[in-house]
N, C-alpha and C positions, 0 to 999 in steps of 0.2 A: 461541415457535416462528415461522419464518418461511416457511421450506423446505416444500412441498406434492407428493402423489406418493409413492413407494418405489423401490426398486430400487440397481442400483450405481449409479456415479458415473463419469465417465469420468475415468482417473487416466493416462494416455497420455501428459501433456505437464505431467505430475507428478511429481518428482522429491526425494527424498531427501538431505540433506546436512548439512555442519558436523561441527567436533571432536567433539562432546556436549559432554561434562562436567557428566552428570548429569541424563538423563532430554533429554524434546520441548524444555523450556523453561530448562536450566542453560547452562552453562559462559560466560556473559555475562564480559566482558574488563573489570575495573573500572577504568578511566580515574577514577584520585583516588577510588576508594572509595567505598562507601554513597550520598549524595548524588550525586557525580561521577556514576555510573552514569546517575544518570537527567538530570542537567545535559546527558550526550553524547548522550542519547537525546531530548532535547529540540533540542538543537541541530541534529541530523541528522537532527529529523524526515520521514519521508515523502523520505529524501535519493534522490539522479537516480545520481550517480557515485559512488562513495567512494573510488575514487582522486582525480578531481579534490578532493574534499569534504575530504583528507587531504593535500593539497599533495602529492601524490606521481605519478610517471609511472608509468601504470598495466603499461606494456608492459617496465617493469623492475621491476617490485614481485614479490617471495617471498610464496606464501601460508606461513602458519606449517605447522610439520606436524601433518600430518593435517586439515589444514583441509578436504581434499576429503571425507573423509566417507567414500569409497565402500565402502572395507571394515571399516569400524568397527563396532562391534555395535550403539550408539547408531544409526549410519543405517538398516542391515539392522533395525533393531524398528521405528523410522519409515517405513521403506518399508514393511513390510510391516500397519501402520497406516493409510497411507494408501491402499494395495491394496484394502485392506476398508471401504472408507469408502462408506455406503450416503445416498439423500435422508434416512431415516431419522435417521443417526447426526448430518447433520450440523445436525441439531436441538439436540443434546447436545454434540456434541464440537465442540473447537475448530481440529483437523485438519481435520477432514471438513468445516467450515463453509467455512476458505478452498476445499475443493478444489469445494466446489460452486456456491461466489459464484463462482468462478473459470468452469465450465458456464454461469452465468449471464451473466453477461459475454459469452464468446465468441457465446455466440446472439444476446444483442443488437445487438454489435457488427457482427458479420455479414451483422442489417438492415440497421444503421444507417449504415455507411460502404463504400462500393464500394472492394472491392479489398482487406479486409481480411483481416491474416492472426495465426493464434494468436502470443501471446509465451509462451514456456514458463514456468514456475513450480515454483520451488525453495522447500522448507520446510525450514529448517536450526534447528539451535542450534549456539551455540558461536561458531568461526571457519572462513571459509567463501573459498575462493579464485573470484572471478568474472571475468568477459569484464572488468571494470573497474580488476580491482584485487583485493586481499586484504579483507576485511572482515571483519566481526564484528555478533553481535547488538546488542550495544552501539547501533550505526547505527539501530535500529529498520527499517522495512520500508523499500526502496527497489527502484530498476528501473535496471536498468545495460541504457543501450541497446546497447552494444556485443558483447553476446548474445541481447537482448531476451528476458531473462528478469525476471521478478516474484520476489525473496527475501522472506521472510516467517519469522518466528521466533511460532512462535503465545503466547512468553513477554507479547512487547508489551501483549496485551490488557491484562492485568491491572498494565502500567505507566500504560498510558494511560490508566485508571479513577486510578492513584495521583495522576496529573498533574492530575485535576480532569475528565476525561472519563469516557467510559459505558463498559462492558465488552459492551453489551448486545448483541444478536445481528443488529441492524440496524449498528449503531455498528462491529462489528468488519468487518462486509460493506463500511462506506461507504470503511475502512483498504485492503482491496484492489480496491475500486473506482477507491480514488484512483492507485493503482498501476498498473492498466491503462489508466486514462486518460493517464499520463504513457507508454505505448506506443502509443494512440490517436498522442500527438503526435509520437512517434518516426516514426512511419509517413506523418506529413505533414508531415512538414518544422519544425514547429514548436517541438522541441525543442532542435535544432541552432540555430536564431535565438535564442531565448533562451538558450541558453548563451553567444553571442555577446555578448550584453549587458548583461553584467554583473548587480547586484542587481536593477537592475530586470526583467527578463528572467526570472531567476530569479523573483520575485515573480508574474509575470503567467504563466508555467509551471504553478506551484502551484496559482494561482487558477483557472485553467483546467481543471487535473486534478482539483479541488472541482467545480466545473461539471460536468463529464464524469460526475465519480461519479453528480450528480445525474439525469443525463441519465439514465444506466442504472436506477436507482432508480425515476425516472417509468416507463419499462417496463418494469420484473420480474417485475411483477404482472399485468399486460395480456396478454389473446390465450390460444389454448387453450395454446400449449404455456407460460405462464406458471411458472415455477420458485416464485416468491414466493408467499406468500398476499399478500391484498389489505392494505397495509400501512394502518397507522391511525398516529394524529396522536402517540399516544405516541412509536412506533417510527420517528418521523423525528427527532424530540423526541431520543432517544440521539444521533442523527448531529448536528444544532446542538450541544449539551452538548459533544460532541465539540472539531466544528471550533470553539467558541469558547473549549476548552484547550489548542489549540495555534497561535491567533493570535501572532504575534509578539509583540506588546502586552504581551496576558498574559502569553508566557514571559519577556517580559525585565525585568518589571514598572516600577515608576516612573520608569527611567531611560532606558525604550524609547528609542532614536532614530529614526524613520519611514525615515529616508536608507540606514541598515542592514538593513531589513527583509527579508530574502528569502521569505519565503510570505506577507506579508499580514496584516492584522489580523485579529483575532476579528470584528470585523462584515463585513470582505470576506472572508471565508473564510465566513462562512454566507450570506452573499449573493449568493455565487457560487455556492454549492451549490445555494439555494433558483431560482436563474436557471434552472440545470438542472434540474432537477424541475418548476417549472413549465414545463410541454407538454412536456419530453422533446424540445428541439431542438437539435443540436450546433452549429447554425448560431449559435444565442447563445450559445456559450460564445465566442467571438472576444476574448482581453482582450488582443489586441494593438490590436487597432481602437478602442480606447477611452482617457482619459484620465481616466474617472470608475471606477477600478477599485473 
């Protein structure tokens, strides 16, 4: 348990979506089947665009049907899922967890940066039409700035435990922390530069939104209105576990090449997170200003 308190949640800038195909967490699109599935889900971990991530222009791209969700019984059971989602629930459930790391976030954020403004947040399954493009769970979680929305299929968890990461309840928080921190950078400019530049850019992006998670992390727990209970060494222990199963490294194992890397290795990907967590400063997450990433 992490989540401290009772009560609803705020569900305002929560949103329901995707084809289904079979409950919160089915209708995944298998790219090459079995394995393939989570090959695509490794690749486009934590992905920004998926139209750009799909070589395709997003401003001509078809969502498939029914990608919107809005009238499908699948969404209506999910919206009405996350309507009820209580601090309680989201102890136990895995809906109710992103919608209230998601609460968490916006508070912090709302210290921590002048000028900040919510990015909405879409929980889908299936396939899913966005500001970026058409997508699919397959993508696993990402944040298409061009609606500044946060998509999240709460199937992921239990991929990213297959992958060699934690499923745990801090671990799955650190997954949409790292999502709002790639709209932290949407909001400063930081995003767009890094897209500019290619893998590297991309890489220093990633590593950044590790940071950021962090950053939020060191404050969850802090101050009366604290959401978190006060976290202990295991429950950060998930979120390392984590970020070092989806270093590039590891996913691309012995034949890694560093020059291809776009998020980072397992030891900069927890390195960056742990920057951020120690003292909880956005000012060091900066991994454009550095060549020791």
């Amino acid at each position: 348990m992490t989540f401290q308190g009772s009560g609803p949640l705020d569900t305002s800038d929560v949103s329901a979506g995707g084809s289904g195909g079979g409950g919160f967490g089915g209708g995944k699109i298998a790219l090459g089947g079995g394995v393939g599935v989570i090959v695509t889900i490794v690749a486009l971990l934590f992905g920004l665009n998926p139209g750009d991530i799909l070589g395709g222009d997003s401003s001509n791209q078809q969502a498939a049907p029914g990608s919107q969700g809005t009238d499908s019984a699948d969404s209506r059971e999910l919206q009405a899922h996350i309507d009820s989602c209580t601090v309680e629930m989201a102890n136990t459930d895995d809906v109710c967890r992103i919608v209230a790391t998601k609460d968490s976030l916006n508070k912090i954020w709302a210290k921590q940066m002048r000028g900040y403004t919510k990015p909405e947040t879409k929980i889908f399954a299936g396939n899913i039409s966005t500001g970026c493009g058409a997508a699919s769970s397959a993508m696993g979680p990402f944040y298409c700035p061009a609606d500044r929305t946060a998509y999240f299929d709460p199937a992921f968890f239990a991929d990213l435990k297959r992958m060699g990461g934690s499923d745990g309840p801090l671990a799955q928080e650190y997954v949409v922390a790292h999502e709002f921190g790639h709209h932290v950078e949407n909001l400063t400019g930081v995003l767009a530069k890094g897209q500019r530049m290619g893998n590297d850019g991309s890489r220093r992006i990633e590593l950044q939104a590790d940071c950021l998670a962090g950053v939020w992390a060191y404050h969850a727990d802090k101050g009366p209105d604290a959401m978190l209970k006060p976290l202990t060494e295991d429950q950060i222990a998930t979120v390392i576990k984590s970020a070092q199963a989806i270093g590039d490294d590891t996913i691309q194992g012995s034949n890694s090449n560093p020059e291809g890397w776009t998020h980072g290795s397992s030891t900069q990907r927890v390195r960056w997170f742990k920057i951020g967590y120690d003292g909880g400063k956005p000012s060091r997450c900066d991994t454009f200003a550095t060549n020791d990433l």
